[in-house]
Each structure stands twice: as structure tokens, then as C-alpha cells.
C-alpha positions in Angstrom: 29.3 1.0 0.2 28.0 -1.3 2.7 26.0 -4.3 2.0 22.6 -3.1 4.0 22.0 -0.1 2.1 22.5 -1.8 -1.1 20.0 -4.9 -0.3 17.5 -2.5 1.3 17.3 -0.3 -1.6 17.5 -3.2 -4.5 15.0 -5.5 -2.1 12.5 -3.8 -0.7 10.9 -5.0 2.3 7.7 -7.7 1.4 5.2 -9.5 3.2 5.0 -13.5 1.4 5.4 -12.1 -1.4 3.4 -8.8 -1.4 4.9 -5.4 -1.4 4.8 -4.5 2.8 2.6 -1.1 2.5 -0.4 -2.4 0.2 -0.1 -6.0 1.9 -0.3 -4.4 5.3 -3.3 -2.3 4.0 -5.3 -4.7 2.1 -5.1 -7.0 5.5 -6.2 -3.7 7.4 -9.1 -2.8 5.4 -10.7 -6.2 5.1 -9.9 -8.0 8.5 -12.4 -5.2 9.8 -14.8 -5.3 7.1 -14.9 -9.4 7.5 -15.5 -8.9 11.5 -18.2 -6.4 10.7 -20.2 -8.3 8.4 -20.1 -11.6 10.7 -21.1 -9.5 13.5 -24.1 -7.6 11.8 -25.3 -10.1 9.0 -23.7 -13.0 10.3 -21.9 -13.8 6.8 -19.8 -16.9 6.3 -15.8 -15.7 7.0 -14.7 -18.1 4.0 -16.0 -15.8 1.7 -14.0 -13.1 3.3 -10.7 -15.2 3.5 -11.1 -16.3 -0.3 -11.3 -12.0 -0.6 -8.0 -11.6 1.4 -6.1 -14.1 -0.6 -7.3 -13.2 -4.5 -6.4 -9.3 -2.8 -3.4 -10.3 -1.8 -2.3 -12.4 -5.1 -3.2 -9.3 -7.6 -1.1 -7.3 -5.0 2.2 -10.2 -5.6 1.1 -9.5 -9.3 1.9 -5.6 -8.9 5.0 -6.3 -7.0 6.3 -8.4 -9.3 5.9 -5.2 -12.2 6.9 -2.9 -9.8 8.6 -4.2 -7.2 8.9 -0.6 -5.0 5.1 0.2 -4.8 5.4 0.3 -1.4 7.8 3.6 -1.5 5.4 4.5 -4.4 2.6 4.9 -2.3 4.6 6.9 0.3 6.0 9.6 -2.1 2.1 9.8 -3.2 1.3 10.5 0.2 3.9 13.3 0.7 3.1 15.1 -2.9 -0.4 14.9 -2.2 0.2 17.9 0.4 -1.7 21.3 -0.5 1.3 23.5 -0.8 1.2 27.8 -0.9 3.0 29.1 -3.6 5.4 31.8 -2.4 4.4 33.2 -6.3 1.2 33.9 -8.0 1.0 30.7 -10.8 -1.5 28.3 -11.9 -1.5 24.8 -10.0 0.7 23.7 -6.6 4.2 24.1 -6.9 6.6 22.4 -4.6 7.8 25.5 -2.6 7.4 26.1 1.2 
């Protein structure tokens, strides 16, 4: 097999440190939060920067036990689709 495939599968891609997807969505969800809050009640963006980094430590703390949470949360997003059952049954099934 070639060497690409096997690194990209055994090393998944990471931002220092952090697991891409939850790294690129902690930054995401707080950058806009800390602009907000200085805008609107003119908060300190320290406080906000101390957030970013103890987020982005407990997120090099779940890579680190599961180093593929990143591909994790991308499967969640794809099973979380409301499916129709071509059969009358209790719950989704994962039929077309």
C-alpha cells in the first residue's frame, strides 16, 4: 500500500495538538462570542483568550484518548439523518 493512505488513516489531521474538527470549532464558536461581548459590554478579551486556550487543552486531552474524534464527529453528523424505513418497524433504520 502506499505510504499516504497509511499515515492519513493512523495520523489524523490535528491543529497544535487538537483534533482539526473540534479545534476548528471551538475557535469558531468563541472568536465570535469574544467579539460580541467586547463590542456590547465591552469585556476584557483576556478573559476570552484564557477560554480559548483551557477549551483548546481539554480538546488535546480528548485527542490524546481518542485520537480520531475528528472523523467521530463526522459519522455523528451523517447518522444523525432522519431516515424512512422502506418497512413498518420501531425506530430509524439505515435503509434509503
Amino acid at each position: 500500500m502506499r505510504e499516504e493512505i497509511l499515515k492519513a488513516v493512523a495520523q489524523p489531521p490535528k491543529v497544535l495538538w487538537a483534533p482539526m474538527v473540534p479545534a476548528i470549532i471551538n475557535l469558531g464558536i468563541q472568536f465570535p462570542m469574544m467579539f460580541m461581548a467586547m463590542g456590547v459590554a465591552d469585556v476584557n478579551p483576556l478573559f476570552f483568550i484564557f477560554l480559548i486556550l483551557a477549551g483548546h487543552i481539554a480538546l488535546v486531552f480528548a485527542g490524546l484518548k481518542e485520537p480520531h474524534l475528528s472523523q467521530m464527529l463526522r459519522g455523528y453528523g451523517q447518522t444523525y439523518i432522519k431516515t424512512t424505513n422502506l418497512y413498518p418497524v420501531k425506530g430509524s433504520k439505515f435503509e434509503p
